[in-house]
Backbone bond lengths (Angstrom), bond angles and torsions (degrees), N, CA, C in turn:
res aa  C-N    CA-C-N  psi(-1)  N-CA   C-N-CA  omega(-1)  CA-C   N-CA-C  phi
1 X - - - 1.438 - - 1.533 107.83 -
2 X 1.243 126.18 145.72 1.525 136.60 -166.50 1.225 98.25 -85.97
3 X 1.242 124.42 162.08 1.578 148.15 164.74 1.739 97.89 -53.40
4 X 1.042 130.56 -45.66 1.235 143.56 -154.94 1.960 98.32 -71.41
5 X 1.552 84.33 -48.47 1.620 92.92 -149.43 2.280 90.59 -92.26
6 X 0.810 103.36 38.52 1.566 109.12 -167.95 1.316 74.79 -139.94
7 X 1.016 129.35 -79.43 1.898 133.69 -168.18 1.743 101.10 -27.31
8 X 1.893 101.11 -66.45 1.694 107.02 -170.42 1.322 107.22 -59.56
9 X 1.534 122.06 -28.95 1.408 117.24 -175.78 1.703 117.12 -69.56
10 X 1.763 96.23 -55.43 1.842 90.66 162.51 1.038 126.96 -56.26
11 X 1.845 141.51 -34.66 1.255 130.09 137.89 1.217 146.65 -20.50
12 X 1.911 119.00 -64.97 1.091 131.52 125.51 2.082 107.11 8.14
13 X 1.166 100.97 -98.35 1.450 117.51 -155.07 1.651 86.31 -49.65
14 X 0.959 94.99 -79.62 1.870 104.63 -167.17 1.822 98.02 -27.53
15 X 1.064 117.56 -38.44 1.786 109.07 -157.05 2.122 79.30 -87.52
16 X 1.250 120.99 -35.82 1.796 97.81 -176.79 1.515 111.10 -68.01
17 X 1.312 128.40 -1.61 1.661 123.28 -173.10 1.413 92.87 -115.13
18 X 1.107 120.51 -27.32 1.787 118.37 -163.27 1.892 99.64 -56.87
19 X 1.242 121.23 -10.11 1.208 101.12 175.52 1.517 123.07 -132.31
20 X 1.256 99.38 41.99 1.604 119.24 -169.64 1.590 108.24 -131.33
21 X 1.658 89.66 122.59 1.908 83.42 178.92 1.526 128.40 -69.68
22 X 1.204 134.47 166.14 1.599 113.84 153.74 1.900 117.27 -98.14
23 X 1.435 96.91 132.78 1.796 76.01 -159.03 1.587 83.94 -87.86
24 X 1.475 100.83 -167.08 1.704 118.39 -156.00 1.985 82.97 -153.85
25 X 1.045 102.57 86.59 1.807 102.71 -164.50 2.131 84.88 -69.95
26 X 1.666 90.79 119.26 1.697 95.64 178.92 1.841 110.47 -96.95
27 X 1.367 103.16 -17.65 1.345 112.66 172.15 1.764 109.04 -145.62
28 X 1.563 110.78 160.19 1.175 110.86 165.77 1.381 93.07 -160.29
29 X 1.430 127.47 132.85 1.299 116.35 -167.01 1.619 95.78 -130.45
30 X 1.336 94.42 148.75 1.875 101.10 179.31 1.515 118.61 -56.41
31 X 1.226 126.90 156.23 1.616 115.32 152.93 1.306 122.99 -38.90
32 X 1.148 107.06 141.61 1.640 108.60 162.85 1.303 121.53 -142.74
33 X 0.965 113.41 155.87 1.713 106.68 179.64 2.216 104.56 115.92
34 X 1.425 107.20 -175.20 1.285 112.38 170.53 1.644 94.73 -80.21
35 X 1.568 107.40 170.81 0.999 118.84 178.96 1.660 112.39 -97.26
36 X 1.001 97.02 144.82 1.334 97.20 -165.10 1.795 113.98 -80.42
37 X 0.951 127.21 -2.74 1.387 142.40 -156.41 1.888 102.62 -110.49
38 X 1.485 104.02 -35.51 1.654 112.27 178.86 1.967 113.24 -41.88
39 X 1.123 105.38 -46.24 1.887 91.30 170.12 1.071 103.63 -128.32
40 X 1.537 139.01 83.56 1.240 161.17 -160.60 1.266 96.38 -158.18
41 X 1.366 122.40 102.13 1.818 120.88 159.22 1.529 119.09 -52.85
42 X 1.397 105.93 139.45 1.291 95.69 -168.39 1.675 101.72 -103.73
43 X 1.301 106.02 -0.39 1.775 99.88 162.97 1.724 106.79 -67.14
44 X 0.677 132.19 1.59 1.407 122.93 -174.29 1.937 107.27 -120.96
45 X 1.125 117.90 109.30 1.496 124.35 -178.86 1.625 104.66 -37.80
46 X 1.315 124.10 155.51 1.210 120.89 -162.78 1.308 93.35 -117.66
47 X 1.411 129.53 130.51 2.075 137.26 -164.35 1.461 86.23 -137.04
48 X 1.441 90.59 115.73 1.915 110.83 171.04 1.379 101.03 -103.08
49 X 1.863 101.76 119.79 1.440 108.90 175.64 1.610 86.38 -74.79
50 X 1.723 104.65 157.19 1.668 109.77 163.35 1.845 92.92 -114.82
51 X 1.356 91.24 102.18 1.841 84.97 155.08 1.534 121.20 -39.96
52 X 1.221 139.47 100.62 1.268 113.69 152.79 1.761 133.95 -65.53
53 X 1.603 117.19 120.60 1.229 119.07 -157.55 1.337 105.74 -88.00
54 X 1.192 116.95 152.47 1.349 113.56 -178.55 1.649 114.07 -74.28
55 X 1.362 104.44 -175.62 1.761 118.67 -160.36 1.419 99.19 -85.46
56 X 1.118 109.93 135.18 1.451 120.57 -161.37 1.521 101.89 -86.12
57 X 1.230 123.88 -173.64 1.678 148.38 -161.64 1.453 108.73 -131.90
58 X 1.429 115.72 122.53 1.532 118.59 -179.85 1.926 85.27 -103.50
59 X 1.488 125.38 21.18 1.361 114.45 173.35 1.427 97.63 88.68
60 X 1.068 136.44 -32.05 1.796 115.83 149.46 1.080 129.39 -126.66
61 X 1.192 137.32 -15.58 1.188 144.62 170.38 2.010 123.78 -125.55
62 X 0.823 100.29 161.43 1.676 92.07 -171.29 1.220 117.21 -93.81
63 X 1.726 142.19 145.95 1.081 123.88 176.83 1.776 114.14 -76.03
64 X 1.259 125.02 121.28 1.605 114.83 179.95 1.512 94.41 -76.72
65 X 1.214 96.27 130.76 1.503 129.32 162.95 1.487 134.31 72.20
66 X 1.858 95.88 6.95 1.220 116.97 169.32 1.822 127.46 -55.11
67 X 1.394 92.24 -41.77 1.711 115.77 166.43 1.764 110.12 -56.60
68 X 1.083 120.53 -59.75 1.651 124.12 168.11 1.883 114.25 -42.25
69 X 1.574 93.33 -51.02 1.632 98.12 176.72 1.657 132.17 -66.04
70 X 1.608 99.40 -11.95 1.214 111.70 -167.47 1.253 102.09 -102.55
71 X 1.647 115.86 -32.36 1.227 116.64 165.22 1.614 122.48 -58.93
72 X 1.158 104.16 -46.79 1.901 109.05 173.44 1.282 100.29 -49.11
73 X 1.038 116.94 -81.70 1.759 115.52 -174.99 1.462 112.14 -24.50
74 X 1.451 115.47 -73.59 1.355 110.51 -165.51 1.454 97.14 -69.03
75 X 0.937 141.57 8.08 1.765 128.07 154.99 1.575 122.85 -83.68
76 X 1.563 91.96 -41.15 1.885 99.85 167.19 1.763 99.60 -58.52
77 X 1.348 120.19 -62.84 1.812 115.14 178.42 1.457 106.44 -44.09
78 X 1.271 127.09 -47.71 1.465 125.82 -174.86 1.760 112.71 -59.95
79 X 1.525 120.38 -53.52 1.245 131.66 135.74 1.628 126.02 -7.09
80 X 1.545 109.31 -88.48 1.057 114.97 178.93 1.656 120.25 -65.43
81 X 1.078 132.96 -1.98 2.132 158.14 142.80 1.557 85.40 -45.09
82 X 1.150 125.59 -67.72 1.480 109.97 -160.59 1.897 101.09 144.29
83 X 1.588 118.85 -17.16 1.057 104.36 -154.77 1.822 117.30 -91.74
84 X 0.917 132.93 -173.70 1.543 128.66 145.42 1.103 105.04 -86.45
85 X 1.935 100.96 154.50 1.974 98.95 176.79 2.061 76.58 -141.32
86 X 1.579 93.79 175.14 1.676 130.18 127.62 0.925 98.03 -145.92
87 X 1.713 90.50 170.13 1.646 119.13 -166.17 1.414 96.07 -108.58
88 X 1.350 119.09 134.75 1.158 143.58 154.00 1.766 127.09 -81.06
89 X 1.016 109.11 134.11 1.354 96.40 -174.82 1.465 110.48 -90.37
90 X 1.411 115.12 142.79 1.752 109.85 -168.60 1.778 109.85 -88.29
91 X 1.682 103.02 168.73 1.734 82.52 -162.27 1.317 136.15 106.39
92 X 1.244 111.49 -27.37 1.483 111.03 -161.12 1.597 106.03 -121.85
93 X 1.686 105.39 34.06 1.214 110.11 158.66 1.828 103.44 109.54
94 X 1.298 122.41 -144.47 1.589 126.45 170.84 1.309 110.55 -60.79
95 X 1.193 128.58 104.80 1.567 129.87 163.30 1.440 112.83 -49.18
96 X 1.542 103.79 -56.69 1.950 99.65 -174.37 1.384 115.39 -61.73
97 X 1.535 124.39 -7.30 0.891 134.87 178.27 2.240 127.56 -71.56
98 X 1.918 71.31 -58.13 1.887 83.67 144.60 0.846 126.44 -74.40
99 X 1.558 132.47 -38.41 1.533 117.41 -177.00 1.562 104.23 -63.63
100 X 1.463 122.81 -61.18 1.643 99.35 179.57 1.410 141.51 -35.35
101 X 1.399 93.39 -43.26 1.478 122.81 174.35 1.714 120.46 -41.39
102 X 1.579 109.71 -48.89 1.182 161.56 158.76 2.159 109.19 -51.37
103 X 1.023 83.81 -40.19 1.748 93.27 -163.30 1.338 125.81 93.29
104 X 0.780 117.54 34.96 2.047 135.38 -148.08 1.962 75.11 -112.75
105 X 1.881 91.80 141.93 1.798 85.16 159.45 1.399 92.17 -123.12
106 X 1.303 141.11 -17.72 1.544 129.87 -178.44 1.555 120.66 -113.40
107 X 0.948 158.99 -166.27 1.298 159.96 -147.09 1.477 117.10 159.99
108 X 1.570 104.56 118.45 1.463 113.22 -158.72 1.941 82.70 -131.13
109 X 1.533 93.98 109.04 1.617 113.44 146.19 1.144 136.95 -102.21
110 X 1.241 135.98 137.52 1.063 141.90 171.13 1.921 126.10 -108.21
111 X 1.278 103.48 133.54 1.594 114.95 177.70 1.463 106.84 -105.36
112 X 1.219 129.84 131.04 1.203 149.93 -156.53 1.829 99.65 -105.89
113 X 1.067 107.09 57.91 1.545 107.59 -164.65 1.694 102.41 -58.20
114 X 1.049 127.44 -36.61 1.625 126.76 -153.13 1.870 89.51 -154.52
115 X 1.537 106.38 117.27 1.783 98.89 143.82 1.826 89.79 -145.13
116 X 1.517 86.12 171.90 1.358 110.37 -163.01 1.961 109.97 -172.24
117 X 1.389 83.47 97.37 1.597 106.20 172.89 1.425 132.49 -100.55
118 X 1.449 99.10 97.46 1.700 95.38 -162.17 1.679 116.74 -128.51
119 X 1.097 95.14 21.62 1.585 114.18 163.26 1.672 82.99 44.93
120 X 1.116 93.41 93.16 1.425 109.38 -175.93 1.576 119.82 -93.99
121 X 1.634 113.99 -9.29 1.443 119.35 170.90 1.296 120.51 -66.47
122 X 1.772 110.76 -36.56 0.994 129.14 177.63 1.653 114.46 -105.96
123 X 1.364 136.65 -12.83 1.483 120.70 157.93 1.503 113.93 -84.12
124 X 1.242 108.83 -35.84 1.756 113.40 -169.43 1.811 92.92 76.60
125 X 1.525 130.58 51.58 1.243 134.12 162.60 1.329 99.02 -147.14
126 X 1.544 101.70 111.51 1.568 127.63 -179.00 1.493 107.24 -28.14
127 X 1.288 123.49 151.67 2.131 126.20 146.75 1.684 90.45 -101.75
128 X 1.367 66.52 158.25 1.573 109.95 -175.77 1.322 122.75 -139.36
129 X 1.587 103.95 128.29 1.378 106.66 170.74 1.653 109.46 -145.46
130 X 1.055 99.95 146.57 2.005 124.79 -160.79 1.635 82.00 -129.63
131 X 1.375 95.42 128.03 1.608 114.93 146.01 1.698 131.12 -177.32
132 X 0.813 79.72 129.99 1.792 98.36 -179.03 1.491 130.96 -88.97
133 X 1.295 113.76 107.38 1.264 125.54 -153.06 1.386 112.60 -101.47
134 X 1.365 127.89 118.60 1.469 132.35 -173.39 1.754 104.82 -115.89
135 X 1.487 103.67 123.30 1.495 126.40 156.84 1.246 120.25 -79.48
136 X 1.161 118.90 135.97 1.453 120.50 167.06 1.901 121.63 -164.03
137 X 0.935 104.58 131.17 1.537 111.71 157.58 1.669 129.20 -15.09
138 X 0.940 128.07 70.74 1.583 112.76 -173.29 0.996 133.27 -36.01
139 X 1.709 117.76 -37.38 1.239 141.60 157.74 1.636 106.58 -64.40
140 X 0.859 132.26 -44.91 1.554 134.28 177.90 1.616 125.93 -111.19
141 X 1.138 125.46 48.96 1.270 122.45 -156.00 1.465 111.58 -85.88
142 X 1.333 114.80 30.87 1.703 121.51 134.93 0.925 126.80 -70.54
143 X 1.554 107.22 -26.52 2.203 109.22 -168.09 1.629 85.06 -86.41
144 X 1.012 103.23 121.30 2.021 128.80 176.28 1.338 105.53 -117.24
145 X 1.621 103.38 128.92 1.413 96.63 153.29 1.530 99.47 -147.24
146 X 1.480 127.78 121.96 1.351 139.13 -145.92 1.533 102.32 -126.13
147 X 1.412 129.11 138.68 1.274 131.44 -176.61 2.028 94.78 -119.77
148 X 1.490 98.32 -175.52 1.638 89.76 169.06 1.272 98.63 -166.00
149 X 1.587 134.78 134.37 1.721 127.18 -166.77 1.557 80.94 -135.77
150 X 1.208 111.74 164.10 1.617 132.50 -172.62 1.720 101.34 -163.56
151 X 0.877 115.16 115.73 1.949 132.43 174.04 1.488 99.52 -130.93
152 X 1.616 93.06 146.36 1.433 103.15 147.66 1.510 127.42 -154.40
153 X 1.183 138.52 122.39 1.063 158.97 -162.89 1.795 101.41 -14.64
154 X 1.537 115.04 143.25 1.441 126.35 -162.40 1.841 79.09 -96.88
155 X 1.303 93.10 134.05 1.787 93.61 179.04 1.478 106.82 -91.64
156 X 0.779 129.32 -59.65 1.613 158.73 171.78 2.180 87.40 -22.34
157 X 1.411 102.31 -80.31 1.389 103.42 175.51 1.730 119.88 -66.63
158 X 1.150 119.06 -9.92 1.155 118.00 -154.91 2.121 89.06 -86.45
159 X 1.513 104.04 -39.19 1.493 126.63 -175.12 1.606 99.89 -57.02
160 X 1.090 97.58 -7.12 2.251 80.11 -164.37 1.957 83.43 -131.97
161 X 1.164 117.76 -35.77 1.608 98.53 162.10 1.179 125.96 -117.59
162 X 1.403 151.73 44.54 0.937 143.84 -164.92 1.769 92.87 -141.98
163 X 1.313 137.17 99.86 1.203 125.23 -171.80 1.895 101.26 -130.09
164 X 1.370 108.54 -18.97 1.563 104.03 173.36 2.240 96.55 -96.65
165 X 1.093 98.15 -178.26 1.842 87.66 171.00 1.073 117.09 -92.94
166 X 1.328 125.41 78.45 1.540 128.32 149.12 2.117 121.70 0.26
167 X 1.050 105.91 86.56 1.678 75.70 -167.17 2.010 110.73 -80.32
168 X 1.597 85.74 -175.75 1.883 92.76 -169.09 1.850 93.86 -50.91
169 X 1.229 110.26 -37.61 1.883 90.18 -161.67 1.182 112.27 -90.47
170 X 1.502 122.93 21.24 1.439 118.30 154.21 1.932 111.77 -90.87
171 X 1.225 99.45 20.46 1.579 123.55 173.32 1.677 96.97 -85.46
172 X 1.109 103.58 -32.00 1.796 103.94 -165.77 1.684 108.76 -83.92
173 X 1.368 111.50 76.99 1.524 99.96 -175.26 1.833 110.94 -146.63
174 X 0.996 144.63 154.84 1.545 137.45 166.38 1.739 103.63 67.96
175 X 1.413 140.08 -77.77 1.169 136.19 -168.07 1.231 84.45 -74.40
176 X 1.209 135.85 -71.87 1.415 137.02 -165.94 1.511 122.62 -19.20
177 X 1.920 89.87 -63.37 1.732 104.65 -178.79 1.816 112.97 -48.34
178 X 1.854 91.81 -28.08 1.782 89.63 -160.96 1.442 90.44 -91.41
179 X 0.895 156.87 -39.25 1.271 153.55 152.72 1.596 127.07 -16.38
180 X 1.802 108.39 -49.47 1.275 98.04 144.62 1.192 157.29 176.61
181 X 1.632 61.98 93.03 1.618 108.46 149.99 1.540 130.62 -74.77
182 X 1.792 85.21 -33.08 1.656 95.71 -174.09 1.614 99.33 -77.93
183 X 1.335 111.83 -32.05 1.568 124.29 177.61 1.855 105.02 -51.27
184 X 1.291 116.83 -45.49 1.237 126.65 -164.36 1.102 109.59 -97.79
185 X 1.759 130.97 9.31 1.295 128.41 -172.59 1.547 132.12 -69.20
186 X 1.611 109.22 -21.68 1.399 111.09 -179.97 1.617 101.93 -100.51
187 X 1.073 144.11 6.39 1.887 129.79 -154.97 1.759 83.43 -120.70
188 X 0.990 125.57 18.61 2.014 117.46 160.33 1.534 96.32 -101.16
């Protein structure tokens, strides 16, 4: 291999991480709640609506389109659990209502408790993202069972790879997926 083609390849690599955070998982909290799967027939395949949550607040202004991105993710994690999803759009009144409507039997919302985008390659001040994830029954959307993960970007690593802005929901990855999963463990 040439000097040349070793150069584009270490380039290469460096430009696929340059925009990915390293998270620093600051919370991960167990399930809680009933399980959502306990009066759920299991002859019938189990379809997780994903609320999509709306665009979060840095405290004055909103992030556009951060809410859409956070929703994809936690549908790829919902996905990669094992389950089927659609996305619901959040907002538009009773979710369990669309998801039945829809054919959905569970319903996965999300609260955007904490984000924080601070292009952290270039401030050296962590992102952050908080969110709390609620299961529920579509048909019964009293039976809750809610998890909650909180990361924020490794500064130290974030300084030597992070050179485009990494945003907070590339925080959502590895603990995340197992998280829920563990969230999604009884409704297969």
């Amino acid at each position: 291999m040439s000097y040349k083609s070793k150069v584009a390849m270490v380039l290469g690599c460096i430009g696929l991480v340059s925009c990915s955070a390293i998270p620093d998982v600051t919370h991960q909290g167990q399930p809680t709640g009933t399980t959502a799967q306990s009066r759920h027939s299991g002859a019938t395949p189990s379809l997780v609506c994903v609320v999509q949550p709306g665009d979060p607040s840095n405290g004055q202004e909103k992030t556009a389109g951060s809410g859409a991105e956070i929703g994809r993710r936690i549908q790829q994690s919902v996905q990669q659990a094992g389950s089927k999803t659609l996305m619901i759009q959040g907002g538009t009144g009773q979710p369990s209502e669309e998801c039945l409507r829809r054919g959905g039997t569970h319903v996965l919302e999300t609260r955007i408790a904490h984000y924080e985008d601070n292009m952290t390659g270039w401030s050296g001040k962590p992102d952050r993202i908080e969110l709390q994830l609620r299961l529920s029954l579509a048909s019964e959307p009293a039976s809750v069972r809610q998890i909650s993960y909180e990361a924020k970007s490794n500064v130290v690593a974030s300084a030597f790879m992070e050179w485009g802005n990494a945003k907070p929901v590339s925080l959502l990855k590895g603990d995340f997926d197992h998280l829920v999963s563990r969230l999604l463990r009884d409704i297969r």
